[in-house]
LUMNU-274174 format. One record per residue: residue number from 1; x, y, z of N, C-alpha, C in turn. Coordinates in nm, 2 decimals. Atoms other than C-alpha are relative to their C-alpha. Example, Ala and Ser with C-alpha at 12.3 -4.5 7.8 and 13.67 -1.06 7.14 Angstrom:
! residues 2
<num 1, neast 0.09, nnorth -0.12, nup 0.00, caeast 1.23, canorth -0.45, caup 0.78, ceast 0.09, cnorth 0.12, cup 0.00>
<num 2, neast -0.09, nnorth -0.11, nup 0.00, caeast 1.37, canorth -0.11, caup 0.71, ceast -0.08, cnorth 0.11, cup 0.08>
! end
This chain:
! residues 97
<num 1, neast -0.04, nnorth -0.09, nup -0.10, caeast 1.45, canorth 0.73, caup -4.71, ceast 0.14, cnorth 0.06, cup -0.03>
<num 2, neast -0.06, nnorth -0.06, nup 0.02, caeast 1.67, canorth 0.92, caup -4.83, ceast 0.10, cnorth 0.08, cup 0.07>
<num 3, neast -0.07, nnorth -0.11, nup -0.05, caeast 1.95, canorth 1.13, caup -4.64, ceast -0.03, cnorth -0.03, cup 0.14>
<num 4, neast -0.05, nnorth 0.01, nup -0.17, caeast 1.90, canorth 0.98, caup -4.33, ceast 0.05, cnorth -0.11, cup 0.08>
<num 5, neast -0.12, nnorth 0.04, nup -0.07, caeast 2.14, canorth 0.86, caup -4.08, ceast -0.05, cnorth -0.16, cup 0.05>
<num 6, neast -0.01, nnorth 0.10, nup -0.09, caeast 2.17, canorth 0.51, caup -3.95, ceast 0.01, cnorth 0.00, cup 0.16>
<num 7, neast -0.01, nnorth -0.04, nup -0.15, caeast 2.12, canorth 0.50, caup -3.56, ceast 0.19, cnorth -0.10, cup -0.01>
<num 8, neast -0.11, nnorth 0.11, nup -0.06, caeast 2.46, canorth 0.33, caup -3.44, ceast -0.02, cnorth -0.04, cup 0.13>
<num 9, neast 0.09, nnorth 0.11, nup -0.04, caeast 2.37, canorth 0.05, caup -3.29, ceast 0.13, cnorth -0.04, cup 0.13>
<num 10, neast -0.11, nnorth 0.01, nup -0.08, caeast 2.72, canorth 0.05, caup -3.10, ceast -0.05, cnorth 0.10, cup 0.10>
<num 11, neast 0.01, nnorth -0.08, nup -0.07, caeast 2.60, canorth 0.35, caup -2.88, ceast -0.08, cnorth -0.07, cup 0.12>
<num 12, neast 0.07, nnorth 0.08, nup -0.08, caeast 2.48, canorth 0.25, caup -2.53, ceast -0.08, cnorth 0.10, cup 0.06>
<num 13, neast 0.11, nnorth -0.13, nup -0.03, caeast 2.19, canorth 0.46, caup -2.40, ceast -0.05, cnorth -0.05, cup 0.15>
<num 14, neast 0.02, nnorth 0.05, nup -0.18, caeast 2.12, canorth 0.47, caup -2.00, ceast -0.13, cnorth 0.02, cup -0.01>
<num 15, neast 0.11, nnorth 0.06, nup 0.00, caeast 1.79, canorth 0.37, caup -1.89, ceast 0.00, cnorth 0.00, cup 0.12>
<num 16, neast 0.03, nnorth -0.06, nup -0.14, caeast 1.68, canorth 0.50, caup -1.53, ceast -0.13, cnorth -0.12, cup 0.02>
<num 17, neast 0.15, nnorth 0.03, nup 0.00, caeast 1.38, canorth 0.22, caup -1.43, ceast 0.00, cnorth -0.01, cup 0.14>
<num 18, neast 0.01, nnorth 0.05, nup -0.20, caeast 1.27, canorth 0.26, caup -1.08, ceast -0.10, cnorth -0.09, cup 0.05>
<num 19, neast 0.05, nnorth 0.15, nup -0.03, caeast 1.13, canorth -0.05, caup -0.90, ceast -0.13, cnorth 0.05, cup 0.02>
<num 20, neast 0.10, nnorth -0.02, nup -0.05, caeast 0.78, canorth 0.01, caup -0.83, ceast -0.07, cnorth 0.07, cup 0.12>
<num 21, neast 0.02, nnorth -0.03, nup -0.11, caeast 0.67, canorth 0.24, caup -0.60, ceast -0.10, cnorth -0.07, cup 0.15>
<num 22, neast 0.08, nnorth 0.06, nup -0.09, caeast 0.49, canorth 0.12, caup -0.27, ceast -0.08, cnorth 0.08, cup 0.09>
<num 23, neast 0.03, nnorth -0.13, nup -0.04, caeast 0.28, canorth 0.34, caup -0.06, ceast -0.06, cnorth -0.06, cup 0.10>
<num 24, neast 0.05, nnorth 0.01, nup -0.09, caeast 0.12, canorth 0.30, caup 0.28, ceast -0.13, cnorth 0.08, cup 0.03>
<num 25, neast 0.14, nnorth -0.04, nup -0.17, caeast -0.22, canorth 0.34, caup 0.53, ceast 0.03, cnorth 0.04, cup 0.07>
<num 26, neast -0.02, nnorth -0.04, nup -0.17, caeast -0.19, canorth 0.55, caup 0.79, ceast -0.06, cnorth 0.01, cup 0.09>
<num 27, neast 0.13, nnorth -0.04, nup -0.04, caeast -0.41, canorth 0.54, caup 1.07, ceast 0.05, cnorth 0.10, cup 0.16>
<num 28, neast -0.07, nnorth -0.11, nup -0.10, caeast -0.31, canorth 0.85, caup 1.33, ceast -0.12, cnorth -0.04, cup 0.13>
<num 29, neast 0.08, nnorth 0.01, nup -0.12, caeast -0.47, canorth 0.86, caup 1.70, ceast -0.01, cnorth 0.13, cup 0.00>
<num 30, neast 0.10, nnorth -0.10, nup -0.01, caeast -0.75, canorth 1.08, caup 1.77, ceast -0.03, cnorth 0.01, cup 0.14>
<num 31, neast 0.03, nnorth 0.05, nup -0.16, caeast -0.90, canorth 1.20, caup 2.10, ceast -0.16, cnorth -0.07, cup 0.00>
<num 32, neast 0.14, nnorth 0.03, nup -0.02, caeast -1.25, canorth 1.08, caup 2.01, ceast -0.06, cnorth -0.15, cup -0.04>
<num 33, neast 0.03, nnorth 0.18, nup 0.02, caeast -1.27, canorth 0.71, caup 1.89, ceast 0.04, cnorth -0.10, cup 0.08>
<num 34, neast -0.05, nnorth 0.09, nup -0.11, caeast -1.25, canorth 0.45, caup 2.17, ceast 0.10, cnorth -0.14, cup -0.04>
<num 35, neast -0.09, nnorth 0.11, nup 0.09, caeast -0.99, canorth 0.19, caup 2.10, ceast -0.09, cnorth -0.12, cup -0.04>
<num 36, neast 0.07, nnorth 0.14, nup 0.08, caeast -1.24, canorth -0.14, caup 2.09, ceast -0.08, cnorth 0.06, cup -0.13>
<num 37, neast 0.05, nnorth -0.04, nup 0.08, caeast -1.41, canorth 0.11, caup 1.83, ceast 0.08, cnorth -0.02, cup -0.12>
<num 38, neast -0.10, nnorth 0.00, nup 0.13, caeast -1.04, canorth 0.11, caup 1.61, ceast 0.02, cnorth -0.13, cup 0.01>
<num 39, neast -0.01, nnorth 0.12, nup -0.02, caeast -1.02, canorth -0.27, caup 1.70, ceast -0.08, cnorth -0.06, cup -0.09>
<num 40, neast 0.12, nnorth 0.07, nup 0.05, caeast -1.37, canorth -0.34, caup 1.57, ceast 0.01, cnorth 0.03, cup -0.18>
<num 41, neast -0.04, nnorth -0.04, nup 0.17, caeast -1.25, canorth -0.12, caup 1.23, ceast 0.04, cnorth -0.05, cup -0.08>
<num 42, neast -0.11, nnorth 0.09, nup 0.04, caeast -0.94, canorth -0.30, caup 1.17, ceast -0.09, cnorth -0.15, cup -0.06>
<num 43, neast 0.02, nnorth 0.14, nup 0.01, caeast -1.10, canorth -0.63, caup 1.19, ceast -0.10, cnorth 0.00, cup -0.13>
<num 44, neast 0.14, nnorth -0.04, nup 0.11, caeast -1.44, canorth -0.53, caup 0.98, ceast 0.07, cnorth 0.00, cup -0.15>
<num 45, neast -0.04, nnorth -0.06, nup 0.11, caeast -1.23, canorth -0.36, caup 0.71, ceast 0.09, cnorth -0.11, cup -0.11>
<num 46, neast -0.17, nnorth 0.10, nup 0.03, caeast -0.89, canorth -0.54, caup 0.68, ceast -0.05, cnorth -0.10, cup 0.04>
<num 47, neast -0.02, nnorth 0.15, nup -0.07, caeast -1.01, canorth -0.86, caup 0.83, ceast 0.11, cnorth -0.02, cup 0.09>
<num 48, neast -0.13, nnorth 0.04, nup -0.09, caeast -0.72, canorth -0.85, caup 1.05, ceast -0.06, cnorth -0.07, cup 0.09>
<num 49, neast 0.04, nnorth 0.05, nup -0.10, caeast -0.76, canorth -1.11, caup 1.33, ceast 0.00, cnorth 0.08, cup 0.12>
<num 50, neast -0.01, nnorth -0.09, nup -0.18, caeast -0.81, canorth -1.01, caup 1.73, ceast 0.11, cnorth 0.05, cup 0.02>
<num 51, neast -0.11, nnorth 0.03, nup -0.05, caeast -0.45, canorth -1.02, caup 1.78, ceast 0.06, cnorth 0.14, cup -0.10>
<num 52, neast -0.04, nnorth -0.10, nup 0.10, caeast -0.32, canorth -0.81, caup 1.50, ceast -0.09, cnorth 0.11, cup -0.02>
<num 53, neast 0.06, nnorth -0.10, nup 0.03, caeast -0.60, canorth -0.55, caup 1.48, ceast 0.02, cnorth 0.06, cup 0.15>
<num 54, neast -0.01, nnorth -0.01, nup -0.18, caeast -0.55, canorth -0.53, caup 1.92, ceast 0.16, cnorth 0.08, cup -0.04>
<num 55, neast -0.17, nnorth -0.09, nup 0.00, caeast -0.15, canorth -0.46, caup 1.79, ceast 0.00, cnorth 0.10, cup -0.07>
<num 56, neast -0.02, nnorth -0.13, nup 0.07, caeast -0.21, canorth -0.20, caup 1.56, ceast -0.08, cnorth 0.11, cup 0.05>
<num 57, neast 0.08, nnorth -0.09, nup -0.08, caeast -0.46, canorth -0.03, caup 1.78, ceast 0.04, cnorth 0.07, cup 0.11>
<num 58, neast -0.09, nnorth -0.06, nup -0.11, caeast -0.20, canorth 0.00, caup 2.05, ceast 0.10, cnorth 0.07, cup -0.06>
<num 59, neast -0.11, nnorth -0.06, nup 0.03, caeast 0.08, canorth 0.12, caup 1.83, ceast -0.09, cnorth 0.14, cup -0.05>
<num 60, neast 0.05, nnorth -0.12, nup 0.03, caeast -0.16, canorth 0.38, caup 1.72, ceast -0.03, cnorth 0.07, cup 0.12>
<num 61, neast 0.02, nnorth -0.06, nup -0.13, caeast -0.25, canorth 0.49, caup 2.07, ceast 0.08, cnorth 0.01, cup 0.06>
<num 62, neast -0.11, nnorth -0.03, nup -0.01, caeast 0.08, canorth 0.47, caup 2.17, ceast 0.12, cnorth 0.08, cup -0.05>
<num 63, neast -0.15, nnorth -0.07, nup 0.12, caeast 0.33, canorth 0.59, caup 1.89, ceast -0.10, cnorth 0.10, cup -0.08>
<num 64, neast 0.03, nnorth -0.10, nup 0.08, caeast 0.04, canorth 0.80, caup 1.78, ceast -0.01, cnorth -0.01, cup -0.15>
<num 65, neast 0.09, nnorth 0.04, nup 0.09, caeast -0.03, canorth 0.61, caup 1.47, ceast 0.10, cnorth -0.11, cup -0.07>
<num 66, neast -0.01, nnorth 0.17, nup 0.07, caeast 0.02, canorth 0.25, caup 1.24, ceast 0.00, cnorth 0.03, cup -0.15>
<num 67, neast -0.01, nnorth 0.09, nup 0.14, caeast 0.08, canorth 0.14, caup 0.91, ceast -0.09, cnorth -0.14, cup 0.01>
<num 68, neast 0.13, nnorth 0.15, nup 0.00, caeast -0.24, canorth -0.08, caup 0.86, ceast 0.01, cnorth -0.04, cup -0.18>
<num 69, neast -0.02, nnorth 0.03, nup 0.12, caeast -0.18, canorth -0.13, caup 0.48, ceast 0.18, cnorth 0.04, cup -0.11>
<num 70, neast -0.06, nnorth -0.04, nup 0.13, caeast 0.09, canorth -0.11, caup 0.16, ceast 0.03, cnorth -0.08, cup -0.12>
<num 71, neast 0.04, nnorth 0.02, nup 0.15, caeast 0.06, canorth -0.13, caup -0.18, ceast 0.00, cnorth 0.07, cup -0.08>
<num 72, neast 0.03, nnorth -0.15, nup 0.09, caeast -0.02, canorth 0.08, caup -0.48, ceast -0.07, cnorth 0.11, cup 0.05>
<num 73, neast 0.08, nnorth -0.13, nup -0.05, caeast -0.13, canorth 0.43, caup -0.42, ceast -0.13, cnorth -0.03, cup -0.02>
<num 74, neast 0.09, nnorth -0.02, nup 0.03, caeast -0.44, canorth 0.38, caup -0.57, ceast -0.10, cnorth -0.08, cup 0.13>
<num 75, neast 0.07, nnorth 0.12, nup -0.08, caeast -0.55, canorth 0.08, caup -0.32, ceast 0.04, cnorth 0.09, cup 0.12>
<num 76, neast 0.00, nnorth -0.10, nup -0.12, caeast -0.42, canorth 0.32, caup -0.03, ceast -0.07, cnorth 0.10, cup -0.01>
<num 77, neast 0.09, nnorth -0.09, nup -0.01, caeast -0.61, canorth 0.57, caup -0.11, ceast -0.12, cnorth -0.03, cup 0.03>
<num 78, neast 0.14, nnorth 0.03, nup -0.01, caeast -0.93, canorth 0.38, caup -0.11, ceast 0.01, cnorth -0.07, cup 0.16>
<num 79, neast 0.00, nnorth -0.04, nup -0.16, caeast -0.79, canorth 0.29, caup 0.23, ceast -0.04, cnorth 0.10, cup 0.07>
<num 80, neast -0.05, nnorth -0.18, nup -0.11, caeast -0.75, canorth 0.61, caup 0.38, ceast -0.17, cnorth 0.05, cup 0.02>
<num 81, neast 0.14, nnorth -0.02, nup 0.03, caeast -1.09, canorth 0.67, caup 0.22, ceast -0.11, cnorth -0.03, cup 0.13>
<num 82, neast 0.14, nnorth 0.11, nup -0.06, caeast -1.31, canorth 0.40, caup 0.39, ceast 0.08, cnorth 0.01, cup 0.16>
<num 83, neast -0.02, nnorth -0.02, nup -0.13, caeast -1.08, canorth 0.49, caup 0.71, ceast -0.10, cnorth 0.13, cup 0.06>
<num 84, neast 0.06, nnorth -0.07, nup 0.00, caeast -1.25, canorth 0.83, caup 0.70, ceast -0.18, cnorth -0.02, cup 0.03>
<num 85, neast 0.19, nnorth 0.05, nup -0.05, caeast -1.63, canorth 0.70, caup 0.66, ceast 0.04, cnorth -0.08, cup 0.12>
<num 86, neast 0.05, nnorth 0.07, nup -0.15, caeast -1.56, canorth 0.46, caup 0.95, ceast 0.01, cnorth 0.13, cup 0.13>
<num 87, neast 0.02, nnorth -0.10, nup -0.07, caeast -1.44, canorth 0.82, caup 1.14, ceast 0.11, cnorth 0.04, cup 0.03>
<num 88, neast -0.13, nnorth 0.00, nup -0.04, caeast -1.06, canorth 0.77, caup 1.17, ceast 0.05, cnorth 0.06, cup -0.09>
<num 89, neast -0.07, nnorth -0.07, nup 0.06, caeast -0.79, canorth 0.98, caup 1.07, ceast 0.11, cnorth -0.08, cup -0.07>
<num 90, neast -0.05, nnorth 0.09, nup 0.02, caeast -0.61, canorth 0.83, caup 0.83, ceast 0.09, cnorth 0.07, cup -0.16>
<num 91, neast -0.10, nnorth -0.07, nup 0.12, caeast -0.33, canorth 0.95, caup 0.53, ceast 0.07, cnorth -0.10, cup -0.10>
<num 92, neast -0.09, nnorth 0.12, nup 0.08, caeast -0.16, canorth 0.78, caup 0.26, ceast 0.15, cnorth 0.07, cup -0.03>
<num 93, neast -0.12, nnorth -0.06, nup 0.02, caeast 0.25, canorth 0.81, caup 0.24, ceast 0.06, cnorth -0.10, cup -0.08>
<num 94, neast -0.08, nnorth 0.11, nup 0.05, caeast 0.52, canorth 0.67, caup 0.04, ceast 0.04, cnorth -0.13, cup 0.08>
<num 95, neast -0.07, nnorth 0.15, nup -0.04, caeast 0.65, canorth 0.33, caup 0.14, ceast 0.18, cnorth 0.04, cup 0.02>
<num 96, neast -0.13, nnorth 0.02, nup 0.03, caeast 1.00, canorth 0.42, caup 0.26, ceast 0.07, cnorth -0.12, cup -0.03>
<num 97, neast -0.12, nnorth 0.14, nup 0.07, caeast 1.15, canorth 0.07, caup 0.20, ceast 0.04, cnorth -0.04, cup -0.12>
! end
């Protein structure tokens, strides 16, 4: 190899790696699904217990909608998905944290 350069091995080269992104479930309140209907979802889906699918079914009827999942986008998406066949409105966003 002929005529070409040695890298120098002294030079320091920056390296940007960002942590892993995280992404969220959304599940919004609708006017047409009865809450023991989003209770019975939660539980079915997520397995959430009584208690924890009862809290996220209030914070969505209240605050107008929950974070029922986060994780990789791909596994939220297949959330959001299977929120839709059950009938619920449901979005995937980044993970602000």
């Amino acid at each position: 190899m002929a005529g070409t350069a040695a890298p120098d091995l002294d030079e320091v080269t920056a390296i940007d790696v960002a942590p892993p992104t995280s992404w969220q479930t959304v599940v919004w309140n609708d006017p047409v699904n009865l809450m023991s209907y989003v209770v019975h979802v939660f539980r079915t889906y997520f397995g959430f217990d009584a208690a924890t699918a009862h809290r996220l079914m209030l914070a969505v009827h209240h605050d107008g909608h929950a974070v029922v999942a986060r994780g990789p986008r791909e596994v939220m998406e297949a959330h959001a998905h299977a929120m839709h066949d059950y009938g619920l409105w449901a979005t995937v966003r980044e993970d602000p944290r």
